[in-house]
C-alpha positions as CSV (number, residue, x, y, z in Angstrom):
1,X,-6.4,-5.3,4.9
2,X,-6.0,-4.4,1.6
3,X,-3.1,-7.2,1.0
4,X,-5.7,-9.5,2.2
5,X,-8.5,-8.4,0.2
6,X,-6.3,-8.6,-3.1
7,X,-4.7,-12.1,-2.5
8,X,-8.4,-13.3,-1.7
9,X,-9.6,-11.6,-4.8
10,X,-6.9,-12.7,-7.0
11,X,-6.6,-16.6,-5.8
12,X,-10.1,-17.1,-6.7
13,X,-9.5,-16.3,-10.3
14,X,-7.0,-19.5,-9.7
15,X,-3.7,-17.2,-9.4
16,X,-1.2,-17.0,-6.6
17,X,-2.4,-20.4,-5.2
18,X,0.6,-21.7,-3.3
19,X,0.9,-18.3,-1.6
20,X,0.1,-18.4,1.8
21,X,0.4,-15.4,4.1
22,X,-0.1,-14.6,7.6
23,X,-0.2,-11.1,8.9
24,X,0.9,-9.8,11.6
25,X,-1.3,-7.8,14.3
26,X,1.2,-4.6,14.8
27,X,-0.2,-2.6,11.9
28,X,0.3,0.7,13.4
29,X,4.0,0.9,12.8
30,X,5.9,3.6,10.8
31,X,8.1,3.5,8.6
32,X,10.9,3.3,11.1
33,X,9.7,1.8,13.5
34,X,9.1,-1.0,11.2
35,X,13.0,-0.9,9.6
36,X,13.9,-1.2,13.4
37,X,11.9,-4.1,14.1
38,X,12.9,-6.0,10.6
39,X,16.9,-5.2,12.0
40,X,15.6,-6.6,15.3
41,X,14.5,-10.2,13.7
42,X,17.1,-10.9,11.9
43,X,19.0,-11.2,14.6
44,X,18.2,-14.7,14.8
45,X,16.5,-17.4,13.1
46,X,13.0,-17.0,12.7
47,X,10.6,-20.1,12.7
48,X,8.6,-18.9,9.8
49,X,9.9,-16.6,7.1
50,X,9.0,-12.9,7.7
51,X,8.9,-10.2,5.1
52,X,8.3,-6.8,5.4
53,X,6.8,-4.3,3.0
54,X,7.5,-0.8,2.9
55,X,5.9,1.9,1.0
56,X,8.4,3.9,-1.5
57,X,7.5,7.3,-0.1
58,X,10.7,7.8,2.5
59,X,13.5,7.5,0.2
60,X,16.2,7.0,3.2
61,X,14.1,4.0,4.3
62,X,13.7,2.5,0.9
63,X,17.5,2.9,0.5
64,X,18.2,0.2,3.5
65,X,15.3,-2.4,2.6
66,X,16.1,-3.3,-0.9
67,X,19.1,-4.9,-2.5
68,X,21.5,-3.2,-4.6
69,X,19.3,-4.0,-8.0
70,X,15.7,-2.4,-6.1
71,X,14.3,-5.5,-5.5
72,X,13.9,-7.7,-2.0
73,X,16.1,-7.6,0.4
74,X,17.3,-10.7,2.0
75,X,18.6,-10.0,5.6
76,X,19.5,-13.6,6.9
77,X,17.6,-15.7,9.4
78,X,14.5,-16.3,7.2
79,X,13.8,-11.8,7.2
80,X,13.4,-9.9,4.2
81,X,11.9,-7.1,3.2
82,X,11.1,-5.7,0.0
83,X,9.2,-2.1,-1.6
84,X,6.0,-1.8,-3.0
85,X,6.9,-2.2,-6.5
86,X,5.1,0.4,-8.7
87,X,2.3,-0.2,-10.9
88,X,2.0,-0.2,-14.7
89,X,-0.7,2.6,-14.0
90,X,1.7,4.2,-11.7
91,X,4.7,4.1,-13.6
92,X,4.9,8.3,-14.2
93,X,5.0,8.3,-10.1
94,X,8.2,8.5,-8.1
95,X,6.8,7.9,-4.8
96,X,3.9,5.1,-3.9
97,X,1.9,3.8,-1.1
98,X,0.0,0.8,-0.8
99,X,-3.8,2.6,-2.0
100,X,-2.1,3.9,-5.0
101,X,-1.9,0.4,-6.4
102,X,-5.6,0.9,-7.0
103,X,-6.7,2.4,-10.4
104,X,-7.9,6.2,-10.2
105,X,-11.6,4.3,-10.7
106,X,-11.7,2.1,-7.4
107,X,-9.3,4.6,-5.3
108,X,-11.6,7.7,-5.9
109,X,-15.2,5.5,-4.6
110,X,-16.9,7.0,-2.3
111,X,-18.5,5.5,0.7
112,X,-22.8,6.0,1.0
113,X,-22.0,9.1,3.0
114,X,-20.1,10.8,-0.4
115,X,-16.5,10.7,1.3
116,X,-13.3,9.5,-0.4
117,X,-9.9,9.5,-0.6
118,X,-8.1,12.3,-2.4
119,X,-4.4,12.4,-3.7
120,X,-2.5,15.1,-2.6
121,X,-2.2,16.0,-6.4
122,X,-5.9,16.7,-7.4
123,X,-5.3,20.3,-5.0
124,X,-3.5,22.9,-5.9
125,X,-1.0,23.0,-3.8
126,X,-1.1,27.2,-3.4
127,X,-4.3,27.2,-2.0
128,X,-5.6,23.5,-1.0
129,X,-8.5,24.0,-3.9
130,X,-9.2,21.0,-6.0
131,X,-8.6,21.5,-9.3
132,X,-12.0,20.2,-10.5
133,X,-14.2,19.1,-7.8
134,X,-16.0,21.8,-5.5
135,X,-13.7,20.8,-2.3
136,X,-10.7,22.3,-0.8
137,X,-8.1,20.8,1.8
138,X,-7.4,22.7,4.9
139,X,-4.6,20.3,5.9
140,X,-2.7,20.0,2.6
141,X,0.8,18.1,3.4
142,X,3.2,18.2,0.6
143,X,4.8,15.2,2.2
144,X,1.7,12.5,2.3
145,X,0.8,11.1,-1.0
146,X,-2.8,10.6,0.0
147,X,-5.3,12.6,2.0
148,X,-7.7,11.0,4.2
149,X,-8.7,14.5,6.6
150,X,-8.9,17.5,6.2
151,X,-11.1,17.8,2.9
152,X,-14.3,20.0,2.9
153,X,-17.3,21.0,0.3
154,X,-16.8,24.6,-0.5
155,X,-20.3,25.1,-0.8
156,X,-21.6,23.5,2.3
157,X,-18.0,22.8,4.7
158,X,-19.6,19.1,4.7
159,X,-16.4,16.7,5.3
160,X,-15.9,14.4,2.4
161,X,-12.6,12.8,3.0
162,X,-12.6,9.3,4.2
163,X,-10.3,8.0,5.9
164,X,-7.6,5.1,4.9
165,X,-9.2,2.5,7.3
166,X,-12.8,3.0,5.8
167,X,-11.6,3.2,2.6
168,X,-10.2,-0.7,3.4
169,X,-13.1,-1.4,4.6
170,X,-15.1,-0.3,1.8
171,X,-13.2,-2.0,-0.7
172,X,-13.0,-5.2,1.1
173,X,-17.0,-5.3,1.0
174,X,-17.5,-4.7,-3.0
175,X,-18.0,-8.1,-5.1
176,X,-14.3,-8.9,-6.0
177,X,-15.0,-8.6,-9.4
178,X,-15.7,-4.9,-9.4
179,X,-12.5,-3.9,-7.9
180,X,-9.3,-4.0,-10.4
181,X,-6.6,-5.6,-8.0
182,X,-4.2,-6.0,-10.9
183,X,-2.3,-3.3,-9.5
184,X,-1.1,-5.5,-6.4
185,X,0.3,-8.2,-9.0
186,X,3.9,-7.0,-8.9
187,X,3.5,-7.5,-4.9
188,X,2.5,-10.7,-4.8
189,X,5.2,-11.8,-7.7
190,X,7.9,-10.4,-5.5
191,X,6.3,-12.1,-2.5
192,X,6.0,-15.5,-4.5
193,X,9.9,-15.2,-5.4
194,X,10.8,-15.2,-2.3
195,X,8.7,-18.2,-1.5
196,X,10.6,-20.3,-4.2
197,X,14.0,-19.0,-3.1
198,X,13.2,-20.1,0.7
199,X,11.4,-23.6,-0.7
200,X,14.7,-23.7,-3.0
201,X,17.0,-23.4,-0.1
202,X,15.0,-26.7,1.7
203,X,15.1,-29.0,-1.0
């Protein structure tokens, strides 16, 4: 969703305009599950080019899914896949997933009921209390980037995490031009170079 919400924000400033993505409807695959069923594909041809996008937080994964000089990966029988490549905003961060491409502005709105997402760094990691905000985290996991559950008011234990699907759904219904979607740039150049290598090798 939030792929689909960039592109659409950023053709209509007149970029990305011979990009032209379809999705697929299996969004609720890991990341291994989804290495497994990139391996499975290019086993033979495909009749449209598929690439798949992995975020850079399980390092074993990312090792298999990108080339030898980190960028896509080009399995044969019109498969690739590639890594989120990291932000200019990010750049400080080892580990990404696809809502950290917002800026700290968009990814910290809150929806009209006062929930939001929270990285995994605003807590303090000793005892799941935020380090400015009035909130702790009950279900602090060192190993996920962001926290969607889990998150409570210490004053009234009123639930203020929201969860990665609303928060999709919240950005996709703010006026494009109040969202920064720079940060998905670097995506959609790596997705664009693939398109001119595959248009290259028809010509």
């Amino acid at each position: 969703m939030h792929i689909q919400t960039a592109l659409q924000a950023l053709r209509a400033t007149g970029k990305y305009a011979q990009l032209r993505l379809v999705f697929s409807d299996e969004k609720e695959r890991g990341g291994a599950d989804l290495l497994k069923f990139c391996e499975h594909l290019s086993q033979r041809e495909q009749t449209a080019p598929c690439v798949f996008v992995f975020d850079s937080d399980e390092k074993d994964i990312v090792k298999r899914v990108v080339s030898s000089a980190q960028e896509s990966k080009d399995w044969g029988n019109s498969v690739f896949s590639l890594v989120l490549p990291t932000p200019t905003h990010r750049q400080t961060l080892d580990r990404i997933c696809i809502e950290l491409l917002f800026t700290d502005k968009d990814f910290s709105r809150r929806d009209q009921e006062g929930r939001r997402l929270f990285d995994r760094q605003e807590f303090n990691a000793q005892n799941g209390r935020h380090t400015s905000e009035p909130v702790y985290c009950v279900t602090l996991n060192r190993s996920a980037l962001v926290l969607e559950d889990g998150v409570f008011e210490l004053a009234t234990g009123k639930k203020v995490s929201l969860a990665k699907v609303a928060f999709a759904e919240l950005i996709a219904k703010q006026p494009a031009s109040t969202v920064d979607f720079s940060g998905f740039e670097p995506l959609f150049d790596a997705l664009d170079s693939i398109r001119t290598q595959i248009a290259g090798r028809r010509v």
